[in-house]
C-alpha positions as CSV (number, residue, x, y, z in Angstrom):
1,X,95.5,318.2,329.4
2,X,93.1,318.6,325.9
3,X,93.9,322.7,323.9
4,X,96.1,323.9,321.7
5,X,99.9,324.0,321.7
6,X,101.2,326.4,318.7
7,X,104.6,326.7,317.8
8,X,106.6,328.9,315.1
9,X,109.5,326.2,313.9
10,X,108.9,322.7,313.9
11,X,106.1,320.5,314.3
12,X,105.8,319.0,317.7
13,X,105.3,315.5,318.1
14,X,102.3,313.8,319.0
15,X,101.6,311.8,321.6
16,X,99.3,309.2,319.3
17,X,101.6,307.0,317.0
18,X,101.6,307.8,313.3
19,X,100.1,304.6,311.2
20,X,102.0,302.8,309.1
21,X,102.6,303.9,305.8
22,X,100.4,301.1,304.0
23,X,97.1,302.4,306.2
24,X,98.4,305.9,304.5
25,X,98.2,303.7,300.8
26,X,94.6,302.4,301.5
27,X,93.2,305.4,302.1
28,X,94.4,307.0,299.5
29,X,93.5,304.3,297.6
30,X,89.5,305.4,297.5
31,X,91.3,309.0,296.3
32,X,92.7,306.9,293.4
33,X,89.0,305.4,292.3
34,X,87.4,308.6,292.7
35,X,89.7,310.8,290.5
36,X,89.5,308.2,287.9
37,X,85.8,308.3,288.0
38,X,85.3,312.1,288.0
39,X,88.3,312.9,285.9
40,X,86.8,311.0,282.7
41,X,83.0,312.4,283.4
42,X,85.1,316.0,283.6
43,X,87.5,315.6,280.8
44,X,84.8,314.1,278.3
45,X,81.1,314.7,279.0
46,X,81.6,317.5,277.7
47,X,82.9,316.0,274.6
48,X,80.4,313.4,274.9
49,X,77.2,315.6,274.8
50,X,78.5,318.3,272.8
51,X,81.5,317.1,270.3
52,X,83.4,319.8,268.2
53,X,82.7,320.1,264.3
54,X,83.2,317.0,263.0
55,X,84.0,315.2,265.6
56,X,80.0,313.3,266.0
57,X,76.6,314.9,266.7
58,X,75.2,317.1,269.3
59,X,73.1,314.9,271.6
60,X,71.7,318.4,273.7
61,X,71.0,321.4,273.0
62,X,74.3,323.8,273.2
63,X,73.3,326.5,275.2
64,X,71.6,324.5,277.8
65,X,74.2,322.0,278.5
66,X,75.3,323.8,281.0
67,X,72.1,324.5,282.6
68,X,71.6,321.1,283.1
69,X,75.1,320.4,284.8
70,X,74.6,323.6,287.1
71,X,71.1,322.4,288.4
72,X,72.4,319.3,289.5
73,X,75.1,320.5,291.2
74,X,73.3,323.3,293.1
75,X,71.1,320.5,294.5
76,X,73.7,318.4,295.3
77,X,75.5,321.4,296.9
78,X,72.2,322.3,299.0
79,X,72.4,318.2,300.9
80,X,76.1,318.8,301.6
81,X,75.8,320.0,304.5
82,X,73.0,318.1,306.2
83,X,75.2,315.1,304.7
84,X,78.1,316.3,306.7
85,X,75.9,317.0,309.7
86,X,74.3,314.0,310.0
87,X,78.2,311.9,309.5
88,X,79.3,314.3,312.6
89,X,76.3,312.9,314.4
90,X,76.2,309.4,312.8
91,X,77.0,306.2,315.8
92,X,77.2,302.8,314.6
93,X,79.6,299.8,315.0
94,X,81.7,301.1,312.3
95,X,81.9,304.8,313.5
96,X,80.7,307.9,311.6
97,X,82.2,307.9,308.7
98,X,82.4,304.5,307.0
99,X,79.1,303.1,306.4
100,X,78.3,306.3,304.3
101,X,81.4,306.0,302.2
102,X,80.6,301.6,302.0
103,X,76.8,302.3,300.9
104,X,77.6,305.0,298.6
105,X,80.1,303.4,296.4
106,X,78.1,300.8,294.4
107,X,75.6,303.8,293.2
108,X,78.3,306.2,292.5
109,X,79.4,303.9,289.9
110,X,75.9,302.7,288.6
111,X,75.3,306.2,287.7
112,X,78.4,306.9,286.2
113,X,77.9,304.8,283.9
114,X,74.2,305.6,282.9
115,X,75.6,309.1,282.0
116,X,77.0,307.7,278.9
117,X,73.7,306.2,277.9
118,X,71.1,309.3,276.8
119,X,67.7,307.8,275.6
120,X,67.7,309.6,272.1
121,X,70.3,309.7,269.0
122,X,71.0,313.4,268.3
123,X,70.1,316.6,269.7
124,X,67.1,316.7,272.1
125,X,65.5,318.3,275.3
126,X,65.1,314.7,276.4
127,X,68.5,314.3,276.6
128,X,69.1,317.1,278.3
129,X,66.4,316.0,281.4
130,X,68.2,312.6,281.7
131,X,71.6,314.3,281.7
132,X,70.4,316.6,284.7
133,X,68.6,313.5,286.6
134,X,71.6,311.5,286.2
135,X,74.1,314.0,287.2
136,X,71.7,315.0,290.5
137,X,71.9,311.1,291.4
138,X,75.3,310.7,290.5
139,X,76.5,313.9,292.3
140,X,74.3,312.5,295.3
141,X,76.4,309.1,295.4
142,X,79.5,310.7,295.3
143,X,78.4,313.5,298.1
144,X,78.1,310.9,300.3
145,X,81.0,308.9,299.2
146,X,83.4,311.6,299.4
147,X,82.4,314.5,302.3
148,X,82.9,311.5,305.0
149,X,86.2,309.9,303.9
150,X,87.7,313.5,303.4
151,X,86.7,314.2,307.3
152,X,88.1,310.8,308.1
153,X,91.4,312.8,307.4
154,X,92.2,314.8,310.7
155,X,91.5,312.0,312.8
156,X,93.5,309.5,311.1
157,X,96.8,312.1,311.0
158,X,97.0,313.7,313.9
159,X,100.8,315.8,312.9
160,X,101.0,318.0,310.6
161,X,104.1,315.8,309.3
162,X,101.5,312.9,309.1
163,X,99.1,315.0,307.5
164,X,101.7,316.0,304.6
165,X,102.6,312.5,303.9
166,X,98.8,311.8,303.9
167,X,98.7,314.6,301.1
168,X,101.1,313.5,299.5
169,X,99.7,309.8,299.3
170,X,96.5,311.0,297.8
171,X,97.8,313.7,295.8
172,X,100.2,310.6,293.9
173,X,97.0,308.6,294.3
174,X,94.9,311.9,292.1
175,X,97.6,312.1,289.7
176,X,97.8,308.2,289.0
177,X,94.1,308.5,288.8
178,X,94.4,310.9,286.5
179,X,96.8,309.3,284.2
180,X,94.2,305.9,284.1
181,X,91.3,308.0,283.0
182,X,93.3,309.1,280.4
183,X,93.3,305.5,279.0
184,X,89.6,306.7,277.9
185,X,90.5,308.1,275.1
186,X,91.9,305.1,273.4
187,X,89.2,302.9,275.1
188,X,86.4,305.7,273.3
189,X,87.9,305.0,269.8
190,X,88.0,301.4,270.3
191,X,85.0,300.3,272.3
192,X,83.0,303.4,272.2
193,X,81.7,305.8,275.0
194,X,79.2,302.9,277.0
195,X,82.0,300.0,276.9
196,X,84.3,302.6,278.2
197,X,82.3,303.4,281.0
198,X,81.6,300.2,282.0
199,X,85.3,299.1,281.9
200,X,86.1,301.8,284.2
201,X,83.3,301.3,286.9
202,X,84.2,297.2,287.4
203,X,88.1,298.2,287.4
204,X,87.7,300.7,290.0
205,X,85.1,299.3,292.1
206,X,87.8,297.2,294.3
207,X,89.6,300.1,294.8
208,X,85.8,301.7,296.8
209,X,85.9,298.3,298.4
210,X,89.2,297.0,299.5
211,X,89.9,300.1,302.0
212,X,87.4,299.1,304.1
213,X,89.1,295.5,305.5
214,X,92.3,298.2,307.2
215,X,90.5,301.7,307.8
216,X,89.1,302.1,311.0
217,X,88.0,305.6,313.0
218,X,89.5,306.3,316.1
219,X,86.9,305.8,319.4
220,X,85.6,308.6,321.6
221,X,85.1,311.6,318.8
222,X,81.2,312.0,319.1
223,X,80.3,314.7,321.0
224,X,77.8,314.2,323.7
225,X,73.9,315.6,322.4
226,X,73.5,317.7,325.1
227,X,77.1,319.0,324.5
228,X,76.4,319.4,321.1
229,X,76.0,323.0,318.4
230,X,72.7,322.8,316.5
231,X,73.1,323.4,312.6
232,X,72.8,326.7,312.2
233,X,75.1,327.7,315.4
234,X,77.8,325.4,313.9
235,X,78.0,327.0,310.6
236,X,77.7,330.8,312.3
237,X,80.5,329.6,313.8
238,X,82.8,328.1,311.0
239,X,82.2,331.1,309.0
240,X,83.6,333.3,311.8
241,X,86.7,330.9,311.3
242,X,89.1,333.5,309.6
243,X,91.4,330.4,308.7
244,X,88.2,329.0,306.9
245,X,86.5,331.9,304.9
246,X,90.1,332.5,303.8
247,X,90.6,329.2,302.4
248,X,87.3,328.7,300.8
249,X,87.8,332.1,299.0
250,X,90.9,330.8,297.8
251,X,89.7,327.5,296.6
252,X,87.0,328.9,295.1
253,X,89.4,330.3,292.6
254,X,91.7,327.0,292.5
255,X,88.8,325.1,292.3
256,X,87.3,326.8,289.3
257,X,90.8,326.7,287.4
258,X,91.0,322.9,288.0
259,X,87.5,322.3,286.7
260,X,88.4,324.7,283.6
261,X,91.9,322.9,282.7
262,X,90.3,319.5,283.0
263,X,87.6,319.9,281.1
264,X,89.3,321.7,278.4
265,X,92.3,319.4,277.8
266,X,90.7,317.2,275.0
267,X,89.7,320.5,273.4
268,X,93.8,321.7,273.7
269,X,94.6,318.3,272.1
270,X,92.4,318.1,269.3
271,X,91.9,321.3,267.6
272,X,94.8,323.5,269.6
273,X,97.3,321.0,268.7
274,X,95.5,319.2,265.5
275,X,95.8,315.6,267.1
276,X,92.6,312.9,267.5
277,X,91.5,311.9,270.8
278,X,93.8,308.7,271.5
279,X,96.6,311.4,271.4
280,X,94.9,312.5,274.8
281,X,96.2,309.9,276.8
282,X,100.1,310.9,276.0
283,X,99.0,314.6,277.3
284,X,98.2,313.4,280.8
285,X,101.1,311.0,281.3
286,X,104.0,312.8,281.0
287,X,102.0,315.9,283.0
288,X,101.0,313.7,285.6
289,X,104.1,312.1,285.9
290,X,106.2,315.2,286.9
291,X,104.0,316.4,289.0
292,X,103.8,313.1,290.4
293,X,108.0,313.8,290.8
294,X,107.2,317.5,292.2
295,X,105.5,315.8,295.3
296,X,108.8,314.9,297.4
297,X,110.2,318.1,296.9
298,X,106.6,319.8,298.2
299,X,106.5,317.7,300.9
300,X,110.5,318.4,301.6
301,X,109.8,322.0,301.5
302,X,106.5,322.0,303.7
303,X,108.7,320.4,306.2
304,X,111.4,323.0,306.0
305,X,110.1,326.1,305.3
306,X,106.1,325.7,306.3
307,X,103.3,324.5,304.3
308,X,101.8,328.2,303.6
309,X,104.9,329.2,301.8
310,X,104.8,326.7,299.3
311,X,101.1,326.9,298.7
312,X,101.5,330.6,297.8
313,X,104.2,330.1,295.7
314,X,102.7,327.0,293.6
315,X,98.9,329.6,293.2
316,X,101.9,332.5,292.0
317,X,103.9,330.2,289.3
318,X,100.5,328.9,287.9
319,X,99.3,332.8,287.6
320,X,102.8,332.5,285.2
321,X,102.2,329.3,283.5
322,X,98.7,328.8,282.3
323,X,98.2,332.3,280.2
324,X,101.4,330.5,278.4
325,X,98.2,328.7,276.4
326,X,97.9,331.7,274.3
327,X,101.3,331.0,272.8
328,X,101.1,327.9,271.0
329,X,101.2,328.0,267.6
330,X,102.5,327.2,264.1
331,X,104.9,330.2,264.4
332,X,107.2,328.7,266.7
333,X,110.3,326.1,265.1
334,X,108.6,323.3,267.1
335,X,105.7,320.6,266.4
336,X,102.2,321.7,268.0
337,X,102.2,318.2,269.6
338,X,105.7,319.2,271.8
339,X,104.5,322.7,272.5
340,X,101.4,321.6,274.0
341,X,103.2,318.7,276.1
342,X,105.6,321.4,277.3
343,X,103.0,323.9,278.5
344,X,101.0,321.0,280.3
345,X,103.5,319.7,281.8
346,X,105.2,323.0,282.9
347,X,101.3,323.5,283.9
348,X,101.1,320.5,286.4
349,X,104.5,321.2,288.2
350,X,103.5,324.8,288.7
351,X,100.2,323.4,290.6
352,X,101.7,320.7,292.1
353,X,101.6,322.7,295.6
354,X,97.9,323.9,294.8
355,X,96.9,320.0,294.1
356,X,99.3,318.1,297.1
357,X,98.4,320.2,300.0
358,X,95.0,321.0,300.5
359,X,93.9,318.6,302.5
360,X,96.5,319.0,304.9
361,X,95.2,322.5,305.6
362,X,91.7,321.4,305.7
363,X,92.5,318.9,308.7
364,X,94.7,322.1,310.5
365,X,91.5,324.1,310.2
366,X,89.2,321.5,311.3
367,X,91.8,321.1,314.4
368,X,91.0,325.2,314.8
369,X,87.6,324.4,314.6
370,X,87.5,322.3,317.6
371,X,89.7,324.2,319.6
372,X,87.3,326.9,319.3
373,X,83.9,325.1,320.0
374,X,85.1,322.0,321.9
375,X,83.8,319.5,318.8
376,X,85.0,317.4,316.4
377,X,83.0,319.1,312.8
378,X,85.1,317.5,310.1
379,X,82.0,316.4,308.5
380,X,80.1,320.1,308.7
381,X,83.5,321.5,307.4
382,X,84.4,319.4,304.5
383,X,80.1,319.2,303.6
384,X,80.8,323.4,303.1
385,X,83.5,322.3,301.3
386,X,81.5,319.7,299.1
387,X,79.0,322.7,298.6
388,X,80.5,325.3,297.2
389,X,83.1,322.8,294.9
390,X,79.4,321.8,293.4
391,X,78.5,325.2,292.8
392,X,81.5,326.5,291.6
393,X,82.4,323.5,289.7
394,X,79.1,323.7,288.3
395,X,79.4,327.2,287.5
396,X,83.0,326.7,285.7
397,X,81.0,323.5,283.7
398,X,77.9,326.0,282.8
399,X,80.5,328.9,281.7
400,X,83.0,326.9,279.6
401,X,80.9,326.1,276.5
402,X,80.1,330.1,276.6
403,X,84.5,330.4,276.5
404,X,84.8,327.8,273.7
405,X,81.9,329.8,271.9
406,X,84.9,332.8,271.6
407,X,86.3,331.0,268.4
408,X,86.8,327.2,267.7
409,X,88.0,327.6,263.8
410,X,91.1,325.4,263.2
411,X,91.7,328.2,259.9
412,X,91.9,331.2,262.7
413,X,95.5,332.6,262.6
414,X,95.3,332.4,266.5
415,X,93.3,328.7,266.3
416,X,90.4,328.3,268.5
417,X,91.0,331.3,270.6
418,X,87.9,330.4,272.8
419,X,89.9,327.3,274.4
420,X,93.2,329.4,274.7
421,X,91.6,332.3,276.4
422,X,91.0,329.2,279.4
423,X,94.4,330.0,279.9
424,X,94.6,333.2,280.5
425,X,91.3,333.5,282.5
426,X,93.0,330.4,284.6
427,X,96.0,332.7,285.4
428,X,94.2,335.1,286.0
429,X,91.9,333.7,288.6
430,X,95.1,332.1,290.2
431,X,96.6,335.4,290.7
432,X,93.5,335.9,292.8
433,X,93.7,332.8,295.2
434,X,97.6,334.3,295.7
435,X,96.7,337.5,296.9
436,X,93.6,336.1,299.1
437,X,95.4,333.4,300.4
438,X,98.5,335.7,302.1
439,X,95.8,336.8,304.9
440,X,95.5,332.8,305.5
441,X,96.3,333.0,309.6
442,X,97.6,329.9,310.4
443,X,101.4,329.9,309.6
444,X,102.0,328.7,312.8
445,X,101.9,324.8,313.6
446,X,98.8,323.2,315.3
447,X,99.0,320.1,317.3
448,X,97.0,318.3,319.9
449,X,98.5,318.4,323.9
């Protein structure tokens, strides 16, 4: 019999045997060389392209930096979908989803690098172009990269026990990721912006690579053409998917926040805390590493009390935490360097349940999906997905030099009160996904029969 069973206590089993742990590891491993990839282009581009006083030369205009950034990522937001479409549709010896991510991966990192590399010295509209033409192609690689290995996900965990210890894997996998990216900061003093880059894209290319000799795609999920929703039915339908608008309204919010934190964290170190940029590194580690400790507890508690529960309590304790921003400062008995450790690390437990257990969801809905039109969409859902992350990411990257603008004098009573108002406008926004995300439907448990 193929439907729906849905139960109210625990997750019933699965007929299809869980994989072993290790094909859990190398898949998550592709999560692993894709945070550390994004998470330096988002925690020092910025930097890069427009340093603070003192810190080195303006290589773009200011107040167009963020034009550039937002162009390319409304482009790359427009091919998400069709990307996503044609993986749903895609047949080949290796399945649907694994030649895009093996073809991708080479170019992703070529253009990662050539971000680092703008033609001119100092400030110029020619810089600028080559930002935004670099960013589209870059934003392009990774599109394709990443929209069909996230919709490898609900056919490769079938429970939503699996599915958790999936998250969990590549939510460890982000955070570890995370904490190598923050080597760039060191690596920047020392080598300089272009070594760095190119360090970066030869360590991580195995990690693209190596995945590929274990993952395989389970037979049977393409859906006949005559059988088949044309592009425009498919996404009518999706978005009369309750369980999916709500989500995507709530990680429009989360998603924003992210974007803002990261970027800003080099800012927090280095003129909210008065410390150079090597000091970076030691800000992400001990973060990183407690959330990194938060993750068995989230996945304990998803298992006991239900995977919406602890999502809406990690959006409400970072609607507490990150306005705490606004409160460091020389008036407290404590060094700025501790004060600043101690918010960002309070700051990464608090979102621990916001970062682990996304994807999770995402495969339930995608499960919804199906039951609802009779096909397997992973690669239409998670391409909407990819869309609006561009588009809101590249909104957050196109408003955040207009925050900073608010004040960045290290002689301000307050200190630069533009990056500490990221703070509040973070908790604020996170507050927001809390309230959205209680109308999420699904608190019930969907499994395959």
């Amino acid at each position: 019999m193929n439907g729906l069973a849905v139960t109210d206590s625990s997750v019933s089993k699965d007929s299809v045997q869980s994989p072993p742990v290790r094909f859990d590891i190398f898949y998550a491993m592709i999560t692993l060389g894709g945070t550390i990839v994004w998470s330096v282009i988002s925690s020092w581009l910025l930097y890069f392209y427009l340093p603070p006083e003192g810190q080195g030369v303006a290589r773009v205009p200011a107040a167009l930096y963020g034009v550039a950034v937002l162009v390319s990522r409304v482009f790359n937001a427009v091919i998400a979908p069709p990307i996503g479409y044609l993986s749903d549709r895609t047949r080949s010896r290796w399945g649907r989803r694994l030649p895009y991510m093996f073809v991708s991966a080479l170019p992703l990192l070529v253009f990662f690098v050539f971000l680092w590399t703008p033609p001119i010295g100092g400030a110029s509209v020619v810089n600028l172009v080559y930002l935004a033409l670099i960013l589209l192609l870059y934003n392009t690689a990774y599109t394709f990269n990443q929209i069909p290995y996230m919709a490898l996900l609900p056919e490769f965990a079938v429970t939503d026990e699996h599915r958790v210890r999936v998250s969990a894997w590549t939510a460890s996998f982000f955070l570890l990721g995370m904490i190598v990216s923050g080597l760039a900061g060191p690596l920047i003093e020392r080598v300089g912006y272009v070594t760095m880059a190119l360090l970066y894209a030869v360590g991580v290319s195995p990690l693209f690579y190596l995945p590929f000799v274990f993952l395989r795609e389970r037979p049977g999920r393409r859906v006949a053409a005559a059988e088949r929703l044309d592009f425009r039915q498919g996404l009518a339908t999706m978005f009369r998917n309750r369980a999916f608008v709500v989500m995507t309204a709530t990680g429009v919010l989360y998603w924003s926040v992210t974007t803002f934190i990261q970027s800003v964290i080099p800012f927090i170190v280095t003129e909210v805390c008065r410390l150079s940029k090597a000091d970076v590194l030691y800000f992400y580690a001990p973060a990183l590493g407690a959330s990194l400790l938060c993750y068995p507890l989230v996945t304990w508690l998803s298992n006991r009390f239900g995977k919406w529960a602890v999502f809406s309590a990690s959006l409400l304790a970072s609607a507490v935490v990150l306005p705490g921003l606004m409160l460091i400062g020389d008036w407290w008995p404590v060094s700025l360097r501790m004060q600043g450790l101690a918010w960002i690390t309070l700051q990464s437990m608090a979102m621990s349940g916001v970062t682990m257990l996304p994807p999770a969801f995402g495969a339930e809905i995608a499960d919804y999906d199906a039951a609802s039109t009779g096909q397997r969409r992973e690669g239409t859902l998670y391409a909407t997905w990819g869309l609006l992350d561009q588009v809101i990411n590249g909104a957050a990257a196109a408003i955040l030099p207009l925050i900073l603008l608010l004040g960045r004098s290290r002689t301000d009573p307050r200190g630069p009160l533009g990056v500490r108002a990221v703070g509040v406008l973070g908790g604020v926004m996170m507050l927001g996904a809390f309230f959205i995300f209680q109308r999420y439907p699904l608190h019930f448990r969907v499994v395959n029969t």
